[in-house]
N, CA, C and O atoms as a GROMACS GRO file, in nm:
protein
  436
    1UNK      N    1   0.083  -0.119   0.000
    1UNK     CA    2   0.000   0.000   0.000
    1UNK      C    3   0.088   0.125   0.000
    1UNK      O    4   0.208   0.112   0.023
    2UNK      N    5   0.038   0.237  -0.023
    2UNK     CA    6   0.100   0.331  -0.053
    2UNK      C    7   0.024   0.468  -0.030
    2UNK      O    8  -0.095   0.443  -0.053
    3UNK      N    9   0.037   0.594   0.004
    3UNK     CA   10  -0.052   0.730  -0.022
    3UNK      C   11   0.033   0.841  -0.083
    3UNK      O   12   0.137   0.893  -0.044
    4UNK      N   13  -0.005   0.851  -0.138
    4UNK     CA   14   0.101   0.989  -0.218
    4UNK      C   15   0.045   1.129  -0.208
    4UNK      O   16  -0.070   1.169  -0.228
    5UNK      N   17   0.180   1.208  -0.161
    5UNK     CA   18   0.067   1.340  -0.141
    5UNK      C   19   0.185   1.448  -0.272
    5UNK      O   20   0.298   1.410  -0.303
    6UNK      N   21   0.132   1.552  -0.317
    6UNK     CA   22   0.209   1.621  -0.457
    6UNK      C   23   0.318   1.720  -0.326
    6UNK      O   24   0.294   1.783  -0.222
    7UNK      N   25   0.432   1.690  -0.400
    7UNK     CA   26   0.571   1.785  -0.367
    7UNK      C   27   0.501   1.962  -0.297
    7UNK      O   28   0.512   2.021  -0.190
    8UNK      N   29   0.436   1.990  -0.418
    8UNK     CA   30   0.382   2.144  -0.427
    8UNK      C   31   0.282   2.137  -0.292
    8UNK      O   32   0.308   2.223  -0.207
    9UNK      N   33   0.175   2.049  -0.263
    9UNK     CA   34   0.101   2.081  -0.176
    9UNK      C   35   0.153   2.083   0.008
    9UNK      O   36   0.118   2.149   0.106
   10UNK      N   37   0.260   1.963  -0.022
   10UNK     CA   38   0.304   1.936   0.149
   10UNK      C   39   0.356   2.085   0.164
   10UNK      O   40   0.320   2.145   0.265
   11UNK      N   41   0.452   2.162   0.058
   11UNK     CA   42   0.511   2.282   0.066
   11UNK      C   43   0.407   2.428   0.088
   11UNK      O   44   0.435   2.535   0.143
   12UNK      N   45   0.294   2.388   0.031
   12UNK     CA   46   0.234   2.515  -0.010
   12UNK      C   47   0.105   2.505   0.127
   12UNK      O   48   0.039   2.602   0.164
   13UNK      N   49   0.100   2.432   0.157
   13UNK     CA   50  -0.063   2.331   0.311
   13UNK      C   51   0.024   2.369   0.415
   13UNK      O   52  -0.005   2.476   0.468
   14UNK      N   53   0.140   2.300   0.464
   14UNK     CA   54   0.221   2.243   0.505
   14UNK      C   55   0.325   2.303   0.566
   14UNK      O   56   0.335   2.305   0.689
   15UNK      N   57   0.402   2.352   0.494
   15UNK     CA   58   0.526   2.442   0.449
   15UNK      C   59   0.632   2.336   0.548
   15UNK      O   60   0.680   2.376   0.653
   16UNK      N   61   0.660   2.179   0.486
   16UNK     CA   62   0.731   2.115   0.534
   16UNK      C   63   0.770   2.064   0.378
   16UNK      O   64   0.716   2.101   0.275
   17UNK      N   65   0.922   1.934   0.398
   17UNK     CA   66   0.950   1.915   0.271
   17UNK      C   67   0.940   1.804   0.279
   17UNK      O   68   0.956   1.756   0.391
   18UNK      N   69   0.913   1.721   0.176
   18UNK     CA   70   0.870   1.546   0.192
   18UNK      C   71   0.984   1.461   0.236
   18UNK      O   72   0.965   1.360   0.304
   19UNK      N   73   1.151   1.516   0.181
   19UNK     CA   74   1.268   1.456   0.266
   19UNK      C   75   1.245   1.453   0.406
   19UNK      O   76   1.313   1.368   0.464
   20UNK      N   77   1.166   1.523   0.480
   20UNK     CA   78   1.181   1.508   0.596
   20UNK      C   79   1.056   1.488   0.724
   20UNK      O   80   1.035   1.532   0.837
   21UNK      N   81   0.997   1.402   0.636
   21UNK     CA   82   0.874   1.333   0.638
   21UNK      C   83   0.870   1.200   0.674
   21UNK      O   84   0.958   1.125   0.633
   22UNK      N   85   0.759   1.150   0.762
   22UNK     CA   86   0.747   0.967   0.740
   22UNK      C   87   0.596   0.961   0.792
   22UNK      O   88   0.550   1.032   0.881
   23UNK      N   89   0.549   0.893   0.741
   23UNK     CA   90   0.395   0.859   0.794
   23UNK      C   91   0.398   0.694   0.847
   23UNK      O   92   0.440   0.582   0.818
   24UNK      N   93   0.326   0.766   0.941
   24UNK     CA   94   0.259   0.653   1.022
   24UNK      C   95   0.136   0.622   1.076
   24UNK      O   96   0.052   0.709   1.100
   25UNK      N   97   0.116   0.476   1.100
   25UNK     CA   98  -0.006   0.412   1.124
   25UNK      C   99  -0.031   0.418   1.264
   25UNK      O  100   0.035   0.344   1.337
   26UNK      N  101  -0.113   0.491   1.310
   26UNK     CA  102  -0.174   0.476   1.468
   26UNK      C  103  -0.208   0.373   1.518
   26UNK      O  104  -0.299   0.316   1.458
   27UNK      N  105  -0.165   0.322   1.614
   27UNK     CA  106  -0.274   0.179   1.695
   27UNK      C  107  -0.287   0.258   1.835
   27UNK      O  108  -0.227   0.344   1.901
   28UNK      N  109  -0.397   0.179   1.840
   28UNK     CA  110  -0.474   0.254   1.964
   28UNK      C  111  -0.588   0.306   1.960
   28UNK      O  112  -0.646   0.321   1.852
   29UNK      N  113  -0.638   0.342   2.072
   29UNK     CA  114  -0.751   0.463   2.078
   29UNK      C  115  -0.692   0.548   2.228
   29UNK      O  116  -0.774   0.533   2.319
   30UNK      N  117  -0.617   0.601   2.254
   30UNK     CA  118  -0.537   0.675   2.347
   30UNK      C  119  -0.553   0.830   2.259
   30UNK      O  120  -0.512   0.915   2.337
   31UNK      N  121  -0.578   0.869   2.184
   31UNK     CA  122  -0.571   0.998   2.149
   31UNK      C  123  -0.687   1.015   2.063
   31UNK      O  124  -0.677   1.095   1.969
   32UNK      N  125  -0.805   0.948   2.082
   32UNK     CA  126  -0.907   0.928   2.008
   32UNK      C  127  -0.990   1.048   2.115
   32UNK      O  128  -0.969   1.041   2.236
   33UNK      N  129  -1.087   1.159   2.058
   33UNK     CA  130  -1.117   1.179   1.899
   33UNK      C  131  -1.050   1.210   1.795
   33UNK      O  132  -1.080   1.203   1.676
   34UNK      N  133  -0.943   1.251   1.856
   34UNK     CA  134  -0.873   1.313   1.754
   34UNK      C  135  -0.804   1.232   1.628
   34UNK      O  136  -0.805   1.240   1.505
   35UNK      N  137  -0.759   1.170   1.704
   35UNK     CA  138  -0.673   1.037   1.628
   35UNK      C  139  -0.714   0.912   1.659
   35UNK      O  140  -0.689   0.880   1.776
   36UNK      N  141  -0.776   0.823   1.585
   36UNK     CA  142  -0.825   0.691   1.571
   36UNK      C  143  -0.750   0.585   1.539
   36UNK      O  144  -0.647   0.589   1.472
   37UNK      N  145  -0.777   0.534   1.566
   37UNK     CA  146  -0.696   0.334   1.528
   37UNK      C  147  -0.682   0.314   1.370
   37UNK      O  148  -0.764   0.264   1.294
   38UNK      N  149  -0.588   0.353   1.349
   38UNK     CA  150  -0.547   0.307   1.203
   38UNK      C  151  -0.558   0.429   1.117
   38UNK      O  152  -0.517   0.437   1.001
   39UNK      N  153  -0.601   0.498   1.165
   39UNK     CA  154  -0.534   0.694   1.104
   39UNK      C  155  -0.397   0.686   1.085
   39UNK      O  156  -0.321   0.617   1.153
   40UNK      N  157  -0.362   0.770   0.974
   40UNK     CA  158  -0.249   0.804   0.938
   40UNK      C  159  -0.172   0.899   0.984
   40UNK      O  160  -0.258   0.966   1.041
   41UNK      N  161  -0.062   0.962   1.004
   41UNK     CA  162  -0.038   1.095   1.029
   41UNK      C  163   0.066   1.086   0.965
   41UNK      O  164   0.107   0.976   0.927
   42UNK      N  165   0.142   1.227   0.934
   42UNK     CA  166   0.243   1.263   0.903
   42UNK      C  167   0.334   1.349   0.986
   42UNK      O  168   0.310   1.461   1.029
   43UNK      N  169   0.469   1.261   1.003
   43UNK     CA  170   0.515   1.374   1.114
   43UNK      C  171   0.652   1.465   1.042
   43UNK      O  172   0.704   1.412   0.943
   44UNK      N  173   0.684   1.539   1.069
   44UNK     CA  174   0.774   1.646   1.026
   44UNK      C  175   0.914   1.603   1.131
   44UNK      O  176   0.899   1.624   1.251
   45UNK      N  177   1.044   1.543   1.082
   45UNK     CA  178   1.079   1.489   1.117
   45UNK      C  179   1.188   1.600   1.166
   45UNK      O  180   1.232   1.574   1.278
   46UNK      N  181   1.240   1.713   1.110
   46UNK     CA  182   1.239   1.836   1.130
   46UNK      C  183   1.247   1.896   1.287
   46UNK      O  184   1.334   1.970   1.333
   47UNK      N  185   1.092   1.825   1.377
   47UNK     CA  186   1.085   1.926   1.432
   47UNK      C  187   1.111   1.788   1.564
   47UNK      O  188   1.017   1.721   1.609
   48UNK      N  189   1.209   1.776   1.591
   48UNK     CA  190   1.251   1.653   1.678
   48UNK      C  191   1.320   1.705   1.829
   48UNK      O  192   1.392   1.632   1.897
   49UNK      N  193   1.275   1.874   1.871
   49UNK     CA  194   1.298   1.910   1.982
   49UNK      C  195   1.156   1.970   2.034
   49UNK      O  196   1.081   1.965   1.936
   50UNK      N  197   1.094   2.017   2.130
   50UNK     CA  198   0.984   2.059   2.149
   50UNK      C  199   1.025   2.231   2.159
   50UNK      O  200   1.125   2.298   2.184
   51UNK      N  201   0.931   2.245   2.135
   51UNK     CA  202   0.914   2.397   2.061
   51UNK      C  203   0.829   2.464   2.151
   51UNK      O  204   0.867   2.536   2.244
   52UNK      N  205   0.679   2.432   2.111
   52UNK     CA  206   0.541   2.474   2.137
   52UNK      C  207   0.464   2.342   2.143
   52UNK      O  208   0.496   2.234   2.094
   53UNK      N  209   0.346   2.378   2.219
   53UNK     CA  210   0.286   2.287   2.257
   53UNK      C  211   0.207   2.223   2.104
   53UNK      O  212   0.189   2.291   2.003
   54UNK      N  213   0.176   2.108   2.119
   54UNK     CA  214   0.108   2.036   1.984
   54UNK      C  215   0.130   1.842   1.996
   54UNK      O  216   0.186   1.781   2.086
   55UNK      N  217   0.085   1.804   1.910
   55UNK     CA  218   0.108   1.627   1.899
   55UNK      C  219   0.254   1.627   1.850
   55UNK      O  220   0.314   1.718   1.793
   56UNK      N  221   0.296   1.507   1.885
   56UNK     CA  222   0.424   1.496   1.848
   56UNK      C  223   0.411   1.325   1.850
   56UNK      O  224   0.320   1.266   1.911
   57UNK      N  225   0.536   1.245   1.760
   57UNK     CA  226   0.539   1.151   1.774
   57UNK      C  227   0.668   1.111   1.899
   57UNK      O  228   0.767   1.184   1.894
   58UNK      N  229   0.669   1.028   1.980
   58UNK     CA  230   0.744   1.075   2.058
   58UNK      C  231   0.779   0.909   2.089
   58UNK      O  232   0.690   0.824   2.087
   59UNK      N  233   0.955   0.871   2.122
   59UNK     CA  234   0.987   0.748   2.182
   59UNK      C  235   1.005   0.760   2.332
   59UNK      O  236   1.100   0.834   2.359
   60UNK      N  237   0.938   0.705   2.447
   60UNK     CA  238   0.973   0.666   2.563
   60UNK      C  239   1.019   0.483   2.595
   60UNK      O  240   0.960   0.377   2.572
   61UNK      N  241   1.137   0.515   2.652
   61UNK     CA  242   1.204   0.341   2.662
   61UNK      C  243   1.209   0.295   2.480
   61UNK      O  244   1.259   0.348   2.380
   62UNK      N  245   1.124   0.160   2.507
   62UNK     CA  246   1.082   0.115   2.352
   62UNK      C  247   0.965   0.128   2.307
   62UNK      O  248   0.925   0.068   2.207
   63UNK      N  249   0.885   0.220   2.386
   63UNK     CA  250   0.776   0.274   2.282
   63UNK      C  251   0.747   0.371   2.188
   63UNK      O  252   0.817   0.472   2.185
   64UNK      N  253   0.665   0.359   2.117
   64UNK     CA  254   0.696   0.485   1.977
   64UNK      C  255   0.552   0.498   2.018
   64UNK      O  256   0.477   0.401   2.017
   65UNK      N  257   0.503   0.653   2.063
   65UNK     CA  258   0.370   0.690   2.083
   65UNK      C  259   0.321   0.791   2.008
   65UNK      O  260   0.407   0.876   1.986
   66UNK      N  261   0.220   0.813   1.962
   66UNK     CA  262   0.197   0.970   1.970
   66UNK      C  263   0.122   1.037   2.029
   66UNK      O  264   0.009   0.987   2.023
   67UNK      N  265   0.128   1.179   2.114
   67UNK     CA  266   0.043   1.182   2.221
   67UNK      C  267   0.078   1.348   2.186
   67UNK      O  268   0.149   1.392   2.096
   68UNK      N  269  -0.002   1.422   2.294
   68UNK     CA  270  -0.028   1.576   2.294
   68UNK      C  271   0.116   1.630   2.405
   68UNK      O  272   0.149   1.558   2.499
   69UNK      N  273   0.162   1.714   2.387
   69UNK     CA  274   0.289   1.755   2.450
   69UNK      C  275   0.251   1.945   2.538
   69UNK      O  276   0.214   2.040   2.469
   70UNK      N  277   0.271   1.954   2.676
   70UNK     CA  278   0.239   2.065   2.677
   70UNK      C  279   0.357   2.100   2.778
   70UNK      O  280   0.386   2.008   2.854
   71UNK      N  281   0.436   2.228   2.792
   71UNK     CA  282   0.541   2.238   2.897
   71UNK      C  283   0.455   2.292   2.973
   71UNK      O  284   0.355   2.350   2.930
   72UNK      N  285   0.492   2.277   3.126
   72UNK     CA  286   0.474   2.311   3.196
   72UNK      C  287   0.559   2.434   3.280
   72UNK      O  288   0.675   2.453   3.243
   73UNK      N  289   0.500   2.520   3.397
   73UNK     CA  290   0.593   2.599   3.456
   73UNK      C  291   0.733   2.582   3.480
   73UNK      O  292   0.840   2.642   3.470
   74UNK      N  293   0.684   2.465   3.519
   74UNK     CA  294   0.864   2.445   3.601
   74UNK      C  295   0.934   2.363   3.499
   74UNK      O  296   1.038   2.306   3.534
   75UNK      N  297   0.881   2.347   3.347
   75UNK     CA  298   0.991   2.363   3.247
   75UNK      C  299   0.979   2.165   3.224
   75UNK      O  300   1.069   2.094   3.178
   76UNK      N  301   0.855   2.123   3.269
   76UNK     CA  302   0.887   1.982   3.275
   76UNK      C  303   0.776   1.973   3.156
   76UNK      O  304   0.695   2.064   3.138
   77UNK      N  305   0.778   1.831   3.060
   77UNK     CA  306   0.699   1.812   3.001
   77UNK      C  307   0.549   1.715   3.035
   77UNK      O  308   0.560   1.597   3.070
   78UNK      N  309   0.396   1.790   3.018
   78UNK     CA  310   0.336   1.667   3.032
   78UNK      C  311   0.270   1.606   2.894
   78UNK      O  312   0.251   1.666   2.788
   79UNK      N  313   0.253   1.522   2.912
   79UNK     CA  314   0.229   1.391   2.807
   79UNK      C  315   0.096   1.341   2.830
   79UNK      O  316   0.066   1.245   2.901
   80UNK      N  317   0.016   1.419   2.760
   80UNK     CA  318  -0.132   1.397   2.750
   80UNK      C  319  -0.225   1.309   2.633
   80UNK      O  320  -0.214   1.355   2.519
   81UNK      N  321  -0.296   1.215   2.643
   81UNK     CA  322  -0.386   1.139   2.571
   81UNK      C  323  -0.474   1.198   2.554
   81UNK      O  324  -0.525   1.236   2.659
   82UNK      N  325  -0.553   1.247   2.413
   82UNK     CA  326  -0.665   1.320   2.400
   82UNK      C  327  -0.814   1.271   2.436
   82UNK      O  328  -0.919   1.335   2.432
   83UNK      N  329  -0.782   1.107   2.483
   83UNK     CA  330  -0.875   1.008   2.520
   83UNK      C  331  -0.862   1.051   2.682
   83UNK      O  332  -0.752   1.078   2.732
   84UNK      N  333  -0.985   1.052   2.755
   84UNK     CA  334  -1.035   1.064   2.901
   84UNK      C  335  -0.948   0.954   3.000
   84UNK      O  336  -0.879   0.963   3.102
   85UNK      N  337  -0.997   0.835   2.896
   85UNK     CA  338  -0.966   0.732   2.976
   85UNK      C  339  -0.803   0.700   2.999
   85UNK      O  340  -0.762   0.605   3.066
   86UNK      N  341  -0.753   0.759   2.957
   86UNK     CA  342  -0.592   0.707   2.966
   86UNK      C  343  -0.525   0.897   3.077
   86UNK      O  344  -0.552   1.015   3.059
   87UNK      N  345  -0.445   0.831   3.168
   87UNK     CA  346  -0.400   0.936   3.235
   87UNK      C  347  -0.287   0.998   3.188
   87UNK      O  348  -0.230   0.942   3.095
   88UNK      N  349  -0.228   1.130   3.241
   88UNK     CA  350  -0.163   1.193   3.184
   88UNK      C  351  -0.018   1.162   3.253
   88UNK      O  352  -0.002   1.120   3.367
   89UNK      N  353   0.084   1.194   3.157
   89UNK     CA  354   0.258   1.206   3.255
   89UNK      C  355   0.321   1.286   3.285
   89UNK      O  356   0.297   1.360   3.190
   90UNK      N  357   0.419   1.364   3.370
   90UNK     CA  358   0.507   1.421   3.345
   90UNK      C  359   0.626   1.386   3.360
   90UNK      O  360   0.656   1.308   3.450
   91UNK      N  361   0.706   1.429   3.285
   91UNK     CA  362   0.826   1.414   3.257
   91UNK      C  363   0.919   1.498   3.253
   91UNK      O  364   0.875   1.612   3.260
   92UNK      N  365   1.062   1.490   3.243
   92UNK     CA  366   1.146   1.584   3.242
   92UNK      C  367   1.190   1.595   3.098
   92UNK      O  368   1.200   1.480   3.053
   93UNK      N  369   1.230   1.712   2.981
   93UNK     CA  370   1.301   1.686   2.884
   93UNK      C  371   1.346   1.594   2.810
   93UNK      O  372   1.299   1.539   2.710
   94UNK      N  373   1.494   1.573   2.897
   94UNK     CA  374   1.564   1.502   2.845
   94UNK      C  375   1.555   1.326   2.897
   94UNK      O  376   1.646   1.243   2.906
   95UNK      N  377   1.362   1.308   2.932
   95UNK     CA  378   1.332   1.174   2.943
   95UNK      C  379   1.276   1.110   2.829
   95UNK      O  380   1.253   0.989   2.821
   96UNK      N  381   1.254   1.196   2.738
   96UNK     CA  382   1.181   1.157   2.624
   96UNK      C  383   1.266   1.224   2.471
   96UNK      O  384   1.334   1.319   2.435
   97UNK      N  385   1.203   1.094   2.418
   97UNK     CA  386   1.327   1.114   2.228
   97UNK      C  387   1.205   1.166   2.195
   97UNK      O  388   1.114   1.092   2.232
   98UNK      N  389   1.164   1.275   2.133
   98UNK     CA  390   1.057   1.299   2.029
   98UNK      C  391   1.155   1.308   1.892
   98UNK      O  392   1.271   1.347   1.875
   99UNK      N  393   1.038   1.246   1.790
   99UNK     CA  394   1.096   1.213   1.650
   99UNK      C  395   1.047   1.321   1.564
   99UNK      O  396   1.132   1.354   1.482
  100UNK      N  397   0.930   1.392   1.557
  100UNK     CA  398   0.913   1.472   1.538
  100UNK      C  399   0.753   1.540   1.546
  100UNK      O  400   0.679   1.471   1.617
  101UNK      N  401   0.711   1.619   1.509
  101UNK     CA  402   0.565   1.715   1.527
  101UNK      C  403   0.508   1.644   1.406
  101UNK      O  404   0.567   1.608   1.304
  102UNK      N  405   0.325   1.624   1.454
  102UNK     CA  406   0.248   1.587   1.369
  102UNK      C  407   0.173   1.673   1.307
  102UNK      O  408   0.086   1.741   1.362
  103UNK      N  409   0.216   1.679   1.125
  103UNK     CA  410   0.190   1.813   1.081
  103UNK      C  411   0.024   1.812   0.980
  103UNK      O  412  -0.040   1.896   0.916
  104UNK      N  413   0.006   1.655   1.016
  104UNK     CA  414  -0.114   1.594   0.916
  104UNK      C  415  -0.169   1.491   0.976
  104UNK      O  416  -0.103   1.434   1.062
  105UNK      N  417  -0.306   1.444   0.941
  105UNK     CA  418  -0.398   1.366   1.004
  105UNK      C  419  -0.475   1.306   0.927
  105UNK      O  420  -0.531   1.396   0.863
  106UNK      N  421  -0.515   1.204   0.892
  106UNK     CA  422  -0.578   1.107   0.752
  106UNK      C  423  -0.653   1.024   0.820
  106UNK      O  424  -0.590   0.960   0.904
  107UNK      N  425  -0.770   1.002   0.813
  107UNK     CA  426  -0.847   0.894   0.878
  107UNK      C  427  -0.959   0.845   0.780
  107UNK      O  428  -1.013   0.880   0.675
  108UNK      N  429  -0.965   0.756   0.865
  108UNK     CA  430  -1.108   0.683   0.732
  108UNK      C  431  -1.211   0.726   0.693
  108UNK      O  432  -1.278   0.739   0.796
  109UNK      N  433  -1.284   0.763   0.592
  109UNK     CA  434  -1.428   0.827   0.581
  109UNK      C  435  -1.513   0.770   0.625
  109UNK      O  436  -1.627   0.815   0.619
   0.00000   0.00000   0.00000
């Protein structure tokens, strides 16, 4: 399988470049409504330090998640599920690899 998106639009929607791109397949329902079980996203591989608050795809230990990212006062990160049912983390920085910001969202009709 495959999805192709045009050079011109990721640049011109987007303003990211497809070299530095990878899409991926969600499992889960941890960030559901937003993001569903088997939605696509695209992350901007680019943006692999935290910036501003937003989704990010992010590695903790050996997991590869993607979840909502917000700093907090005292400079720590928390790690929020857009789903109720799953609780939130905090963390320090340099406890978590983020790979990069999710700049797109594809789900099933």
């Amino acid at each position: 399988d495959y999805v192709s998106f045009q050079s011109e639009w990721l640049q011109r929607a987007l303003n990211v470049d497809q070299r530095n791109l990878v899409l991926v397949e969600v499992i889960g329902d941890s960030m559901s409504p937003t993001i569903d079980e088997g939605d696509l996203v695209l992350v901007d591989l680019r943006e692999s330090r935290f910036r501003h608050d937003g989704v990010y795809a992010l590695r903790t230990g050996a997991d590869l998640a993607v979840k909502r990212l917000q700093r907090q006062p005292d400079g720590n990160l928390l790690i929020r599920s857009d789903n109720p049912a799953y609780e939130p983390s905090m963390v320090k920085p340099d406890e978590v690899a983020l790979l990069g910001r999710v700049v797109w969202i594809g789900g099933r009709p």
